[in-house]
C-alpha positions as CSV (number, residue, x, y, z in Angstrom):
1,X,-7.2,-19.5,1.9
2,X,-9.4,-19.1,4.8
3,X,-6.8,-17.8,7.2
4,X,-5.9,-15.3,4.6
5,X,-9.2,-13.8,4.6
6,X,-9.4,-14.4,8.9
7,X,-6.0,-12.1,8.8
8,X,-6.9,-9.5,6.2
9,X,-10.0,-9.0,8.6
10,X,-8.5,-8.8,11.5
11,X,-5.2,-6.6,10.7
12,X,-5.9,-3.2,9.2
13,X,-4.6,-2.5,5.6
14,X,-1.9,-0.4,6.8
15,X,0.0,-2.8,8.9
16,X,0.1,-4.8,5.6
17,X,1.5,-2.2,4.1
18,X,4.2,-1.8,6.7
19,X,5.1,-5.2,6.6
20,X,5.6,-5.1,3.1
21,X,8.0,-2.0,3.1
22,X,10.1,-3.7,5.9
23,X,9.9,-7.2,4.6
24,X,10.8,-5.5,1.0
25,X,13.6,-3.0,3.2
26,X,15.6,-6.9,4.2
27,X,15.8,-8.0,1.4
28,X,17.3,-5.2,-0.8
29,X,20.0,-5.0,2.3
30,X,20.3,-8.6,1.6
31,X,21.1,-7.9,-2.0
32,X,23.1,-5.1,-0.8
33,X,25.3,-7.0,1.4
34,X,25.9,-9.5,-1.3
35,X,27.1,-7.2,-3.9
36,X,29.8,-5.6,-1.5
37,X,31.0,-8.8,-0.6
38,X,30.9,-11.1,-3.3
39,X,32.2,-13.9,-1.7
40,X,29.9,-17.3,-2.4
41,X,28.1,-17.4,0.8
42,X,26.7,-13.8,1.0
43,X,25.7,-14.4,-2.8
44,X,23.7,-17.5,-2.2
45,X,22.2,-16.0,0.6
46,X,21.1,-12.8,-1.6
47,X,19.6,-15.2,-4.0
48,X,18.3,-17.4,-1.8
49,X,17.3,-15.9,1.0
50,X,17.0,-12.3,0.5
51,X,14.5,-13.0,-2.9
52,X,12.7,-14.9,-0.8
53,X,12.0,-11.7,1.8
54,X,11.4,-9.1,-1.2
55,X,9.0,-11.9,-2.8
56,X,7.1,-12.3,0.6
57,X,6.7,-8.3,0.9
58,X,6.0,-7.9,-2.3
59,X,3.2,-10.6,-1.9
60,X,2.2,-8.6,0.9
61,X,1.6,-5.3,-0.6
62,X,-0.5,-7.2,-3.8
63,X,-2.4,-9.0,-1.1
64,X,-2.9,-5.4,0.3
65,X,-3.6,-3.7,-2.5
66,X,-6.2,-6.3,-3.9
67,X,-8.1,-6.7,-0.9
68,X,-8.3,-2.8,-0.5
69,X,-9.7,-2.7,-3.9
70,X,-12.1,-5.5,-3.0
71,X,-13.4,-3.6,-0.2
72,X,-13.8,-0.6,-2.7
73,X,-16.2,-2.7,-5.1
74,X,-18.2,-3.7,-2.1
75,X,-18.0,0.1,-0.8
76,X,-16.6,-0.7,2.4
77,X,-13.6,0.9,2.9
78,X,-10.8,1.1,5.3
79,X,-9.8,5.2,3.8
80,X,-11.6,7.9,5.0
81,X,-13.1,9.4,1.9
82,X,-11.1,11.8,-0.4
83,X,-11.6,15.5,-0.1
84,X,-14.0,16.3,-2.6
85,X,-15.2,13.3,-3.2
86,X,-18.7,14.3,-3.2
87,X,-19.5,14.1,0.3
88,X,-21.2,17.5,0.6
89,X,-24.5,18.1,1.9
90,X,-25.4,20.4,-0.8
91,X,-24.1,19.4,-4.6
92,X,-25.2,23.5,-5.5
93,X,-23.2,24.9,-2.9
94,X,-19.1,25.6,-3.8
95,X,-17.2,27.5,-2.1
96,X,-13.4,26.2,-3.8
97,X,-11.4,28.1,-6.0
98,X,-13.0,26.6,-8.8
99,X,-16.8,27.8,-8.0
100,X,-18.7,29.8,-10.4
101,X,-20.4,31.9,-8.3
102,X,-19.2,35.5,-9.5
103,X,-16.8,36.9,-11.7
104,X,-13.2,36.9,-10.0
105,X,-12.2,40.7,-8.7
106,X,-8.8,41.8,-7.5
């Protein structure tokens, strides 16, 4: 467990995220290859394996995911903060399309 936590510190969320999306990317040409030649060895290697790629990205993008929100309850984040978000100087001053500083003339 603790070099889970030593590589979730050290690599940024994003390449977790990549590796997930390839590792996931494998294994459905794995399953691919299998069902367009479903002969026995390109079948057991599908199931064997190509699951075990798309398991290990999909355990990748969880373990993303999860520590992303983790880092969200302790408010430190990897994201840049949301346009919006609140992040203003002033919370009186709006200048979007939704301010309500005047009625709208054309």
């Amino acid at each position: 467990m603790t070099f889970l936590i030593a590589l979730l510190k050290r690599w940024p969320l994003r390449r977790f995220i990549n590796l997930a999306c390839i590792l996931s990317l494998i294994g459905l040409v794995c399953m691919a290859f299998s069902v367009l030649l479903p002969w026995p060895i390109p079948v057991v290697f599908a199931m064997s394996i190509g699951q075990a790629i798309g398991i290990l990205g999909l355990a990748c993008y969880v373990l993303a995911v999860s520590f992303d929100a983790l880092l969200q309850r302790q408010g430190r984040s990897s994201r840049p903060p949301a346009p919006g978000s609140g992040s203003s100087s002033s919370p009186t001053s709006s200048s979007g399309p939704m301010s309500s500083s005047g009625p709208i003339s054309k």
